[in-house]
N, CA and C atoms as a LAMMPS dump frame, in Angstrom:
ITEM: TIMESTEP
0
ITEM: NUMBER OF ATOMS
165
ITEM: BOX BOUNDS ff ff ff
-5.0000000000000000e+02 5.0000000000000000e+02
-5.0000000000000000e+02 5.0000000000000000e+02
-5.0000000000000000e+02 5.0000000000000000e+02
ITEM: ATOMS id mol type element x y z
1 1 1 N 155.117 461.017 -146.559
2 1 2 C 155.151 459.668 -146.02
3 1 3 C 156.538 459.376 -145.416
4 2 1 N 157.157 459.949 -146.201
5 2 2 C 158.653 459.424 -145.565
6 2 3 C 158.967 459.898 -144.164
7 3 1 N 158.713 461.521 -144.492
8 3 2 C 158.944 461.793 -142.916
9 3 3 C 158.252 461.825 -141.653
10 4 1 N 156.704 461.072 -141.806
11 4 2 C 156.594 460.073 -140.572
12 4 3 C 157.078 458.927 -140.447
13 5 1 N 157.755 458.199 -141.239
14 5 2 C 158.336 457.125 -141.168
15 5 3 C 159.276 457.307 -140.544
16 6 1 N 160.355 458.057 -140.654
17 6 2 C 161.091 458.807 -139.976
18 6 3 C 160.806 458.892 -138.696
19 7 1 N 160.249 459.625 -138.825
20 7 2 C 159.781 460.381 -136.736
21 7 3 C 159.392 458.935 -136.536
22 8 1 N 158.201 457.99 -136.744
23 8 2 C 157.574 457.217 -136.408
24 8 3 C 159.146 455.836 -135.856
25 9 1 N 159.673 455.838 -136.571
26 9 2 C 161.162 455.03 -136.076
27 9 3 C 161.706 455.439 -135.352
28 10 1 N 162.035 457.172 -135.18
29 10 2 C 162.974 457.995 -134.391
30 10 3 C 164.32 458.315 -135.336
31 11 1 N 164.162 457.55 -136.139
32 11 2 C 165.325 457.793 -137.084
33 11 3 C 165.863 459.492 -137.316
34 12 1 N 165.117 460.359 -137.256
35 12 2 C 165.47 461.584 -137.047
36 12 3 C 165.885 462.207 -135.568
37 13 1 N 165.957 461.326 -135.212
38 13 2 C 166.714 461.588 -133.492
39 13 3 C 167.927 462.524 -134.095
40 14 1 N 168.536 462.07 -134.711
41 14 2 C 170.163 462.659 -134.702
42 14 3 C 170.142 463.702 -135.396
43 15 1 N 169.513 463.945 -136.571
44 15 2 C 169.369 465.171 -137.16
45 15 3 C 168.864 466.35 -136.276
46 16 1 N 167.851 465.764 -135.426
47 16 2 C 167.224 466.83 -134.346
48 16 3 C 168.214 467.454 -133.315
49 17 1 N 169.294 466.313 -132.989
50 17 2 C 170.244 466.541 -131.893
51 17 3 C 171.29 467.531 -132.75
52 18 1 N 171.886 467.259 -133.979
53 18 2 C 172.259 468.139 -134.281
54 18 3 C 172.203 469.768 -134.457
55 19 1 N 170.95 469.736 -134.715
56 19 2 C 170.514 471.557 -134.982
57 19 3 C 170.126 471.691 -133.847
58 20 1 N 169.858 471.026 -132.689
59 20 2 C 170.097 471.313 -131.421
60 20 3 C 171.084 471.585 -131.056
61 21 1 N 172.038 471.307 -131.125
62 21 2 C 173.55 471.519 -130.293
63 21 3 C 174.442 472.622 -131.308
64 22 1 N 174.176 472.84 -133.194
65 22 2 C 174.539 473.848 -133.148
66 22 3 C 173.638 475.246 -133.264
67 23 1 N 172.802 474.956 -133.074
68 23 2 C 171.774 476.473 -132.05
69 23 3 C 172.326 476.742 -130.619
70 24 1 N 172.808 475.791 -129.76
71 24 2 C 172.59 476.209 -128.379
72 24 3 C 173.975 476.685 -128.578
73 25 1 N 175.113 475.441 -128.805
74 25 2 C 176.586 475.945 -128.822
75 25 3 C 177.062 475.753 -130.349
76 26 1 N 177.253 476.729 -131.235
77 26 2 C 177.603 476.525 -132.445
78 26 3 C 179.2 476.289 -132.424
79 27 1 N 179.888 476.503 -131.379
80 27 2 C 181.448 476.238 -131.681
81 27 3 C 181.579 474.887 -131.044
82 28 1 N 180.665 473.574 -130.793
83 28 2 C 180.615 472.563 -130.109
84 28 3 C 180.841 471.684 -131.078
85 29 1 N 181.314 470.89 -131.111
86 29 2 C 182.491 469.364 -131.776
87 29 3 C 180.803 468.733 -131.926
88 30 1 N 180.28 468.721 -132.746
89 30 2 C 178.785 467.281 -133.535
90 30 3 C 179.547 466.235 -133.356
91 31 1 N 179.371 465.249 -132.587
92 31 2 C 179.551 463.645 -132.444
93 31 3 C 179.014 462.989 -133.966
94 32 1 N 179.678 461.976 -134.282
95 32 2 C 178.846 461.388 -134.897
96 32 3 C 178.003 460.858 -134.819
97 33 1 N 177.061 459.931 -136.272
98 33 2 C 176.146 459.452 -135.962
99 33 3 C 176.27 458.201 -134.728
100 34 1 N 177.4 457.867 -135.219
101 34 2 C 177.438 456.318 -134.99
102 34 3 C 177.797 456.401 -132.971
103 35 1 N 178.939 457.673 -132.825
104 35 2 C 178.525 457.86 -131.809
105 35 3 C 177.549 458.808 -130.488
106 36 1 N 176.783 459.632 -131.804
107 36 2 C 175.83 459.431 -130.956
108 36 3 C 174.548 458.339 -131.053
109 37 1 N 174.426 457.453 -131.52
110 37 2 C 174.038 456.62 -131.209
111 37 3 C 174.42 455.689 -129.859
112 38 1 N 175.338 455.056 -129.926
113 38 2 C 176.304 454.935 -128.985
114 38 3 C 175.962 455.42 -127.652
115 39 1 N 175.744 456.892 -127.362
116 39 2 C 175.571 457.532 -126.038
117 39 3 C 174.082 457.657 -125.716
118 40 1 N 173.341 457.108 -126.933
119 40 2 C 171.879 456.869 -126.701
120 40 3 C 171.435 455.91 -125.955
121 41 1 N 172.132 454.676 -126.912
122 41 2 C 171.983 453.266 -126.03
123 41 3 C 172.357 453.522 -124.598
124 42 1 N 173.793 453.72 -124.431
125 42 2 C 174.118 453.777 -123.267
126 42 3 C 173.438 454.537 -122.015
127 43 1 N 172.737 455.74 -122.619
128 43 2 C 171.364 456.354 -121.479
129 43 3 C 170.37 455.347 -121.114
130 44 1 N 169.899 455.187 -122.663
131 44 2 C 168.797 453.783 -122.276
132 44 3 C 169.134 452.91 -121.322
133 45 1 N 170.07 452.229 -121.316
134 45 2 C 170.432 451.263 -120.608
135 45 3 C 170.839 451.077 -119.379
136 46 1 N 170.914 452.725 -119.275
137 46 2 C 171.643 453.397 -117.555
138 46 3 C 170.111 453.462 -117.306
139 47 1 N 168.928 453.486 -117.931
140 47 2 C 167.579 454.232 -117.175
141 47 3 C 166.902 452.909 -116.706
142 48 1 N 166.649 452.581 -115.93
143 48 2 C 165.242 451.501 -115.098
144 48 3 C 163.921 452.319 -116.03
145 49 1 N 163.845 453.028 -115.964
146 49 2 C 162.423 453.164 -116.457
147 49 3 C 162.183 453.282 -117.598
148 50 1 N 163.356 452.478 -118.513
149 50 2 C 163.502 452.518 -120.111
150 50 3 C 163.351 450.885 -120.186
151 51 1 N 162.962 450.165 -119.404
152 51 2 C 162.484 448.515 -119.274
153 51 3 C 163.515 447.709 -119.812
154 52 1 N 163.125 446.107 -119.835
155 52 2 C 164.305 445.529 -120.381
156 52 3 C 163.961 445.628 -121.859
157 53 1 N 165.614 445.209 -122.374
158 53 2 C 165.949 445.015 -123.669
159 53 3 C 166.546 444.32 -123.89
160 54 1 N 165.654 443.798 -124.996
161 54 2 C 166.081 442.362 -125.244
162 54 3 C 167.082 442.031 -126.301
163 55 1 N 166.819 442.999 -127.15
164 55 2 C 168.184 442.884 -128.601
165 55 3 C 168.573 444.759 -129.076
């Protein structure tokens, strides 16, 4: 249960991005959470086809 709750929020976004980035480049600097969060929003918000947002 938990870990569709998880996926179902996205809340595992960052864990995913992690073992992504050290599989592809293992000598690559992991951002944090907080900023990659941060560079998430900021895609969203660069995309038109990510609609408005309201909060």
């Amino acid at each position: 249960m938990r870990w569709y709750v998880r996926e179902l929020t996205d809340e595992s976004a960052y864990d995913r991005y992690v073992t992504h980035v050290r599989h592809e480049r293992p000598d690559a600097e992991v951002p944090s959470r907080r900023d990659f969060e941060r560079m998430r929003t900021d895609r969203q918000e660069a995309d038109p086809r990510q609609g408005f947002r309201c909060c």
